[in-house]
N, C-alpha and C positions, 0 to 999 in steps of 0.2 A: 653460130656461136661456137667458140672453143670450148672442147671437151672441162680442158683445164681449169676455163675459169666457172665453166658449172661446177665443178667439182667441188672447187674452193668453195665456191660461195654454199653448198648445199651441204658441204661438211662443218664449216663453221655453225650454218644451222643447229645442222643436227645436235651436236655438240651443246648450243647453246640448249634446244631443247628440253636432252639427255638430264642437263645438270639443273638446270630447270626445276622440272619433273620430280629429279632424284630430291632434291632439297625438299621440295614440296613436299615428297610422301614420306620423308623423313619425319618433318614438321607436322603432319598431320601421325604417322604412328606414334610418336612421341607425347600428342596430346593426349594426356590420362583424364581431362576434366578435373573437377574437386578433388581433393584429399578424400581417402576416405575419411568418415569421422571420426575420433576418438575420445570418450567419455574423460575430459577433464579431470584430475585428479582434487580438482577444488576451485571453487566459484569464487570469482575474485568481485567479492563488492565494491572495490573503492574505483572501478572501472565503468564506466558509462555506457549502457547497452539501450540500441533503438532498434525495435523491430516492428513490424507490419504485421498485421490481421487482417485477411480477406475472410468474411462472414457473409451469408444471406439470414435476413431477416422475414422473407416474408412479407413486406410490406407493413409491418405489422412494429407502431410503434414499441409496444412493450417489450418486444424483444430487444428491439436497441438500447431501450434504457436498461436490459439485465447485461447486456454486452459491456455498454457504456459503466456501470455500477462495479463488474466485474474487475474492470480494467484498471478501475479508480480504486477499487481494495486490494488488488495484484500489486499497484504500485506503490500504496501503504509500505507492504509487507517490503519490498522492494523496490528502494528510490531510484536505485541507479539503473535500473529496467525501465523506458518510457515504452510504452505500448499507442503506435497510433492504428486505426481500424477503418477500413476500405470497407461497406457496404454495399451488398450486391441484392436485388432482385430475383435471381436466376441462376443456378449452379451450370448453366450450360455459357453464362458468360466467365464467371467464376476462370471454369473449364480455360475455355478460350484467349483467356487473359495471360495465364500461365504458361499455356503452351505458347503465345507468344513472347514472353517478358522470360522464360528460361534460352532463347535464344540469343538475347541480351543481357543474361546475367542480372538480370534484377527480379526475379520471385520474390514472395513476399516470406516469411520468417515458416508464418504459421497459416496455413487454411483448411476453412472446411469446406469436405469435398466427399466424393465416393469413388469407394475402391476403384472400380470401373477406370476411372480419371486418373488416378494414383499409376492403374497398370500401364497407361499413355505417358505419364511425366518419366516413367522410370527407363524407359527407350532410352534418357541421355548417362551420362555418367555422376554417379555416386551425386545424383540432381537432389531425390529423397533420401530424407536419413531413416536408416533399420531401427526400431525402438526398442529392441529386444535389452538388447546393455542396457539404456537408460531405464526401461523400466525395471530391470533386477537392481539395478544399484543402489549400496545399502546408505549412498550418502544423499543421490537426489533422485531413486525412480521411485515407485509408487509406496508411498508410506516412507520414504526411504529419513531415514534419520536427521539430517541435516535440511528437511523441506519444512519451510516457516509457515505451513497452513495442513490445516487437517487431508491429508490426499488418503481415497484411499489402498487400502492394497490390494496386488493384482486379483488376489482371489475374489475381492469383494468385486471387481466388473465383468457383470453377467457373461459367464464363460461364453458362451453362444453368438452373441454381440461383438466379442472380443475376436475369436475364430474366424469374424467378417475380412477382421483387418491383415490376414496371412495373404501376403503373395512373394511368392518362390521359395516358403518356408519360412520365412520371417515377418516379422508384424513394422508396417509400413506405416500404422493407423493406429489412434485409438479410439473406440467410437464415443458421441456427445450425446448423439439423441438418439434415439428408433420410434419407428412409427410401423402401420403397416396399414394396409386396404381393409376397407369395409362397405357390406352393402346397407346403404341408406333407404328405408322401403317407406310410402305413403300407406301405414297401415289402412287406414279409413277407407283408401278406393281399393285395396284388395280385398277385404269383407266386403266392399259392395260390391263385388264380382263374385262373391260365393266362395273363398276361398281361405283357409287357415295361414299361417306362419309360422313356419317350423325354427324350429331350434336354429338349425344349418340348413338352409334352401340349399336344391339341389339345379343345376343346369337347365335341366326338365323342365321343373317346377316353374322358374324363370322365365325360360320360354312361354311353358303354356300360357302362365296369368299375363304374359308381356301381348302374347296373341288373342288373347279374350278379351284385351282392353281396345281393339281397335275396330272394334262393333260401332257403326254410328246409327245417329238415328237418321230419320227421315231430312229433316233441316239440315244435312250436312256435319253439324255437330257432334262430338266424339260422345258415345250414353254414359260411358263413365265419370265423364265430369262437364260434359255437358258444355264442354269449349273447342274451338276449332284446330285446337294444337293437342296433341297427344305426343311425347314417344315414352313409349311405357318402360323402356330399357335403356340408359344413358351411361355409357364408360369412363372416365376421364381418362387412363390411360391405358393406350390399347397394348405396348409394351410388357406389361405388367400381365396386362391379359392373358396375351398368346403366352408368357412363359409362366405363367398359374395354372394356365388350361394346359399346358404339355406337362408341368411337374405334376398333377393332379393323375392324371389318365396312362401316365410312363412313358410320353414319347420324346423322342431326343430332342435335347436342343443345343446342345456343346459339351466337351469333354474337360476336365481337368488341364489337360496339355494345349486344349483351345482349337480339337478339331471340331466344326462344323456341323452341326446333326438338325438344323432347324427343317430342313428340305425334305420333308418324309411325310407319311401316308397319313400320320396321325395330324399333322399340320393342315395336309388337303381334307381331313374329315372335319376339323375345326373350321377350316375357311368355309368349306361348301356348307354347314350349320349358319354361319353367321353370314354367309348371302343371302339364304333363305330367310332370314329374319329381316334381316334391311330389306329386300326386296317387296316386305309387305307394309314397310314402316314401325315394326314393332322395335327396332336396333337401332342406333346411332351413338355417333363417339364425340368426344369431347371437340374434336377439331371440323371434325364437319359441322356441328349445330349450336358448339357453345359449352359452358359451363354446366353441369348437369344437376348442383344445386340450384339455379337460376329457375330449370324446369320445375326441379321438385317441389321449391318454397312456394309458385305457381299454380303448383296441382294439375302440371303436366307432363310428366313424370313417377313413376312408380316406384323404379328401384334404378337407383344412383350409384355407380363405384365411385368411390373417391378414397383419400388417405383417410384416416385416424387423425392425421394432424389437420385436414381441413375440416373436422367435425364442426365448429361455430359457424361455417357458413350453411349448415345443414339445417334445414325442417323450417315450423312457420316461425319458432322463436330462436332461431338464431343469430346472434348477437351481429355476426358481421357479412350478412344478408347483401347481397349485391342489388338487389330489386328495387323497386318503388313500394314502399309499403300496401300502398291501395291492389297491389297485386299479389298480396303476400293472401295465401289460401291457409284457415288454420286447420290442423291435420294431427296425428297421432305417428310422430315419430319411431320409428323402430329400427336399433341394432343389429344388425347380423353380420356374420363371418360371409365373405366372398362368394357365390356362388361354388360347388361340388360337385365332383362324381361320385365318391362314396363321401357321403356322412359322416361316416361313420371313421373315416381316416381325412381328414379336412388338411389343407395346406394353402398356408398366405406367406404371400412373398412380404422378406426385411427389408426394410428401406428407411431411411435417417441417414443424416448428417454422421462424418466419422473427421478426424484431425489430423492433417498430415504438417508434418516440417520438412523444411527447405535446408538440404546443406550450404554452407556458408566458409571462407578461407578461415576466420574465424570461429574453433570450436567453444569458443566461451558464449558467444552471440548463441551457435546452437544449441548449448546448453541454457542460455537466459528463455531462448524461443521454447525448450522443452518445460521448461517450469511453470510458464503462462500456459501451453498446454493443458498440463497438468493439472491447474489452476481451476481449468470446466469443468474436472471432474467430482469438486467439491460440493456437498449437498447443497451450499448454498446456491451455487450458478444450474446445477440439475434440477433442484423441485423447483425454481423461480421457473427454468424456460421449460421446462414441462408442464407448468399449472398456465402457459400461455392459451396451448394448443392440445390436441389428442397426441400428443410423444408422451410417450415412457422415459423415467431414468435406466441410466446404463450401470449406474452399482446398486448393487444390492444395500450397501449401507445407506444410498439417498431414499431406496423407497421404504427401508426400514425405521423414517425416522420419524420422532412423534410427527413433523408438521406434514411429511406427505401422508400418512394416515391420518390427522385431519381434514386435508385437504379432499381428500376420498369418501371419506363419511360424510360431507355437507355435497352433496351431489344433487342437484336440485334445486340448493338451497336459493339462490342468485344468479346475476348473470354472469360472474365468475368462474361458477358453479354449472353451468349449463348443462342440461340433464344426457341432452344426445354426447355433448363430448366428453362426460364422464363416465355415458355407457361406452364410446368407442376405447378411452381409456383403460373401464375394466375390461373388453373385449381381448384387446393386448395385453395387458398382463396375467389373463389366465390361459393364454397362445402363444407363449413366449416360445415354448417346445414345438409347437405346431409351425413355426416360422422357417422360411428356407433363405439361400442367394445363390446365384446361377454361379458358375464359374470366371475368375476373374481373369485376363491377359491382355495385352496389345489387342487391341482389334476387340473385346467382349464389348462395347462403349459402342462401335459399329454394330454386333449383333446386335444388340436390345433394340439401337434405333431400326431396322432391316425387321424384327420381332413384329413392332408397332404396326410400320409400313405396310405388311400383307393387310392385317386386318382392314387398315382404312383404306385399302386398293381396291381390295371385295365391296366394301361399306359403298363407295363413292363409285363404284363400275354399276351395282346396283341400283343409287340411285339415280344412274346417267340413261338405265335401260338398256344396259348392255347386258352380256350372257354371258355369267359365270359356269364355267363347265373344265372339266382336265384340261382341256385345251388352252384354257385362260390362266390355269391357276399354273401349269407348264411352261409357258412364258411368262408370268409374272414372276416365278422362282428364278429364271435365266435371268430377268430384267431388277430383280432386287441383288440376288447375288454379283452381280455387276456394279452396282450403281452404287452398294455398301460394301465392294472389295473382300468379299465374302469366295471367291472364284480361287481368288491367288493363294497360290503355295502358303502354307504354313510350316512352323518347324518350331520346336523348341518350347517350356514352359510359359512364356513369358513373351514369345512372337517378337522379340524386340527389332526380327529388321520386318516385319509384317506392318502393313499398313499404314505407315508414316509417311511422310516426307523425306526426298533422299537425302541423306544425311549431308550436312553443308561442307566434310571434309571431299566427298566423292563430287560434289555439286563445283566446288571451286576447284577440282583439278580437272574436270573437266573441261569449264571456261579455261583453264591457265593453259591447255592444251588445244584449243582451240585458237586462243590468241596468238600461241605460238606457231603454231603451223600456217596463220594465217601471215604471221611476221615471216617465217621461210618465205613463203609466195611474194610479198611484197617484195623483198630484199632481190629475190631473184629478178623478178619484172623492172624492179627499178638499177640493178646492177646492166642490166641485159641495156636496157635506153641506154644509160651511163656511156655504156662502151660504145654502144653502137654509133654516139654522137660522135665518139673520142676515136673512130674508124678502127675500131681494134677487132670488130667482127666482120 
């Protein structure tokens, strides 16, 4: 082949290439995403606004109908705001949905979600709106003059709750509900083991009575209750767990900036504790054995983690009991704060529901999205979906009002009223100050899940007859840290190029470089026949 005509053909290439490429990452630096937002200087009503609600319910009709109620007195106030509401199950679908529908540009207005989630969507550009302006604004943030329903103001939502929703120094969120964990105990089979019930059980204390109930008799039968099923300690989430049990005792589990600390000494004292309990039966979690109310309502089961807000499915009169009644055991319900290591300084992890909005090309829409917002935080949508479940209101003006102090003095009274989820209730609101959250960024959403994982690594190694020892728990750190992206570099508050997806401008210049080098080679190959037919080489 002539020099020459390689030439040609491999400079025109290039060339094509070159310009290619240049265009491309032109086109790609250029793309800023959304506008940032900016606080409208006045809300045009004579303009037609449709936005979306993504919500979890729960399962749980009542909640939809306070949703549903909400929606329909929001658009009272406001006709030309339509409000339609997507129902979810599951915040980890919630989750899932979003990060795929922000790649298409269609998120929903308004959802509820957790921080956690929030620090993932915010990896795109100006995707979530900052609520700082909107909530100072004296014409539409909180209380703000020009807001056609009682909203209240920012002082009045519980400082602490509020605090949840800061990432990278500004508030991303504002919170709907809180709840937090509690331990559920079968009074009745721990007095018949010989044993009191303290104010705040201590870890100890948990253990030992969870190993004193797993004495059988003679027939194979558990003596505590005299049936073939025991686990006297049941978790629902082991997540919660491991980062309760290291904020408890001081061991690390991540930094403000989002470095890493879960992999430490205090982590291997807590796993090699909770092998040794699975390993004799007294331990199991919510995913290896089920539901841990299910046990309890049973009477087999002792002491149950669960939320606050899943209190009605708790004890033998629990209104929304998953069981067969004929198997429902009746028993002496009792309240307590989470398992401890001092007592005497107690700590439960925050968890609830918090509100994030969607930027939009349209700042008016995100202004209508902020007003519906807003709109939860009214006494009337707080003490309705608080008096569902074990959540707390998030201002202080809803629990200051006469009906949620009714609501609180008939404790008892009905199955409205249901005595365990009124004790888990008071439980949280005299914990409010007792309450913590891990640190939020890119990649914390993978901690927590990586958190869980150990526990039921150990849980399920144990009950397969394996040998949990440094050796196991040493590869198991290597093999979590792996597998939850936990290994790779970090940097920066907010990790935004950590643990994602490669971002789709670097993904298509890659194809578009590839196709083009691949067009070089053909042109070359098919130039090269060409001539060679045409006798010219």
């Amino acid at each position: 082949m002539r020099l020459s005509f390689v030439k040609r053909i491999l400079v025109k290439a290039s060339v094509l290439a070159c310009v290619s490429a240049s265009a491309f990452l032109c086109a790609c630096h250029g793309s800023k995403g959304l506008p940032e937002f900016e606080v409208p200087e006045s809300f045009d009503e004579t303009h037609n606004y449709e936005i979306t609600f993504w919500a979890k319910n729960d399962t749980n009709k009542t909640q939809s109908n306070i949703y549903k109620n909400a929606i329909a007195d929001f658009e009272k106030l406001y006709p030309n705001i339509k409000v339609n509401i997507r129902l979810y199950t599951d915040y980890g679908r919630i989750y899932n949905d979003v990060i795929t529908n922000i790649s298409t540009s269609t998120t929903p207005n308004v959802c509820i979600t957790y921080p956690d989630h929030i620090a993932t969507y915010m990896s795109g550009i100006n995707i979530v709106v900052p609520l700082d302006e909107l909530m100072d604004d004296e014409r539409y943030g909180l209380a703000g003059a020009d807001v056609k329903f009682s909203s209240p103001a920012k002082g009045e939502v519980i400082e602490r709750f509020l605090d949840e929703c800061i990432l990278d120094g500004e508030h991303y969120a504002i919170p709907f509900m809180r709840s937090s964990e509690a331990l559920y105990i079968n009074a009745d089979l721990v007095r018949s083991l010989g044993y009191d019930i303290p104010d705040v059980p201590t870890w100890d204390y948990v253990w030992e009575v969870s190993e004193a109930a797993m004495a059988k008799d003679p027939d194979g039968t558990f003596a505590v209750n005299g049936q073939k099923v025991m686990i006297p300690f049941i978790y629902k989430s082991t997540d919660n767990m491991m980062i309760s049990m290291l904020r408890q005792c001081g061991g690390g589990y991540s930094t403000p900036e989002g470095d890493i600390e879960i992999f430490n000494d205090s982590t291997r004292d807590i796993l090699m504790t909770v092998s040794h309990h699975a390993r004799t039966g007294a331990f199991s979690t919510f995913k290896i054995s089920s539901y841990p109310g299910n046990f309890l309502n049973a009477g087999q089961c002792i002491f149950a983690v669960d939320s606050t807000a899943g209190s009605t499915w708790m004890g033998s009169g629990a209104p929304l009991s998953d069981i067969a009644p004929e198997n429902m055991i009746e028993f002496e319900t009792v309240v307590r704060p989470i398992p401890q290591y001092d007592p005497d300084d107690p700590h439960m992890i925050s968890q609830g529901p918090s509100v994030c909005i969607f930027n939009k090309e349209d700042p008016g829409e995100v202004l209508a999205s902020w007003l519906f917002a807003q709109y939860l935080l009214t006494d009337e949508v707080q003490n309705a979906y608080a008096m569902t479940e074990g959540y707390v209101p998030v201002t202080s003006h809803a629990r200051e009002s006469a009906e949620y102090k009714e609501y609180l003095s008939l404790a008892g009274a009905d199955r409205d009223h249901y005595q365990v989820k009124m004790d888990a209730t008071d439980l949280l609101l005299r914990s409010t100050d007792r309450t913590f959250v891990t640190p939020v960024f890119n990649g914390s959403a993978s901690l927590r899940d990586a958190a869980g994982a150990l526990i039921e690594n150990v849980t399920k190694a144990e009950r397969r007859g394996r040998t949990v020892d440094d050796a196991f728990i040493d590869n198991m750190f290597s093999e979590v840290a792996s597998l939850y992206k936990l290994d790779a570099p970090l940097s920066g508050p907010m990790k935004k190029e950590a643990l994602g997806p490669l971002p789709k401008a670097s993904l298509y210049l890659i194809i578009s470089l590839i196709v083009i080098w691949t067009g070089i080679a053909a042109i070359t190959v098919i130039g090269y026949i060409r001539h060679k037919k045409d006798g010219s080489v």
